[in-house]
C-alpha positions as CSV (number, residue, x, y, z in Angstrom):
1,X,58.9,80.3,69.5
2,X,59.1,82.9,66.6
3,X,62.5,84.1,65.3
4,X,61.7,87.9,63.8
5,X,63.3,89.0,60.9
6,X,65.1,92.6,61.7
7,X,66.2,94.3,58.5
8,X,68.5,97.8,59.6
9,X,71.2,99.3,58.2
10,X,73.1,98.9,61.6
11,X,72.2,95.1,61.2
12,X,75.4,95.0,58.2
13,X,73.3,92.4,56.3
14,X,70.3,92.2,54.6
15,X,68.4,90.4,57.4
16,X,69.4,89.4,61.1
17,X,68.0,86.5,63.2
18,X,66.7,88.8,66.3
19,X,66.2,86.6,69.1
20,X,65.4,88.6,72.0
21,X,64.4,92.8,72.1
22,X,63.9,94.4,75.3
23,X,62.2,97.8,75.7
24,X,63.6,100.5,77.6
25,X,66.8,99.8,77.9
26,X,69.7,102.3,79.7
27,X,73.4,102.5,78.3
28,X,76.2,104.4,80.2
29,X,79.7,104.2,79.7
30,X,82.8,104.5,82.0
31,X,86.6,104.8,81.7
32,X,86.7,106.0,78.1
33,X,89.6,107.2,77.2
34,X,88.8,110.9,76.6
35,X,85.0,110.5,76.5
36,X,83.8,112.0,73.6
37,X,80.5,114.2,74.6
38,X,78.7,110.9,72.3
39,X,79.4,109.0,75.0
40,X,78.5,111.0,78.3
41,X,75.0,110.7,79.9
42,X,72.7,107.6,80.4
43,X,71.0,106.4,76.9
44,X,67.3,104.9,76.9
45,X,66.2,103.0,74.1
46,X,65.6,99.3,72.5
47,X,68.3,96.3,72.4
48,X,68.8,93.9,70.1
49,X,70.0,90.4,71.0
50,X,71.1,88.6,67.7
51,X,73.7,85.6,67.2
52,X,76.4,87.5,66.4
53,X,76.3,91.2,68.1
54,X,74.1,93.3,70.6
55,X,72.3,96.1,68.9
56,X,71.5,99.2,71.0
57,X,68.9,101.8,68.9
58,X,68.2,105.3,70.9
59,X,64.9,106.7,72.0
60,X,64.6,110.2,70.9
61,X,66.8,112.5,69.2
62,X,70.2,111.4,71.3
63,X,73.5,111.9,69.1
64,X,74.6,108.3,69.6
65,X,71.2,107.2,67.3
66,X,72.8,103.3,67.4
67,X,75.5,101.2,69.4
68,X,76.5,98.0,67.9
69,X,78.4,95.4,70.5
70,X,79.8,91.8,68.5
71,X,80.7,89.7,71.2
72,X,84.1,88.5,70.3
73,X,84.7,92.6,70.8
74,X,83.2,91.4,74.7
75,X,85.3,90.9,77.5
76,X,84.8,90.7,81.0
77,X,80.9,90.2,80.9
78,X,79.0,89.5,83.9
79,X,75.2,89.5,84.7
80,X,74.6,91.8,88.0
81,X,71.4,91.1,90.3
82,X,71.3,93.5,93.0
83,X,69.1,93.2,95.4
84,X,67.5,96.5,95.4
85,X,68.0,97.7,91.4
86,X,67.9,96.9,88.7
87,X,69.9,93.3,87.1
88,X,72.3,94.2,84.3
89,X,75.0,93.3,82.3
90,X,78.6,94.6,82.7
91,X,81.7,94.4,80.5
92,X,84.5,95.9,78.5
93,X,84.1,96.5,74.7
94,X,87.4,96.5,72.6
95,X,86.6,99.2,69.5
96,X,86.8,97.8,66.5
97,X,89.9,99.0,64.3
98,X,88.9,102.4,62.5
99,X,85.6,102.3,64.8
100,X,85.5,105.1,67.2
């Protein structure tokens, strides 16, 4: 099993360990606090599974062009299999301080 080498800006290092990337991805917030219009809508793109963070990179020319999630920002996570949709993952992400 090949561990890729992923060097981004949004990684925050000169490499990452990427250990899983899934195609066509969807990202949609609820309960932000005065959703920003950055926020509002469903996002399609790539993810990023690394050691240390989830790394969400848009499709297109959307205004949020990255998301990065470290997972001690994580709480509540839980894996959802419905029976007819989709599976996906669910949880709360603290900003970071100064992060928006």
């Amino acid at each position: 099993r090949a561990v890729t080498k992923f060097v981004s800006p949004i990684c925050l290092v000169s490499s990452c360990s990427v250990l899983k990337q899934c195609k066509d991805v969807e990202l949609s917030f609820s309960d932000v606090t005065g959703k920003p219009d950055i926020f509002k809508g469903t996002k399609k793109g790539m993810l990023y599974l690394t050691p240390y963070r989830m790394i969400f990179v848009s499709k297109g020319k959307d205004p949020m062009e990255s998301f990065m999630m470290p997972f001690y920002l994580v709480k509540g996570c839980s894996i959802e299999q419905p029976v007819f949709s989709a599976n996906y993952i669910k949880g709360q992400i603290q900003a970071e301080a100064g992060g928006m």
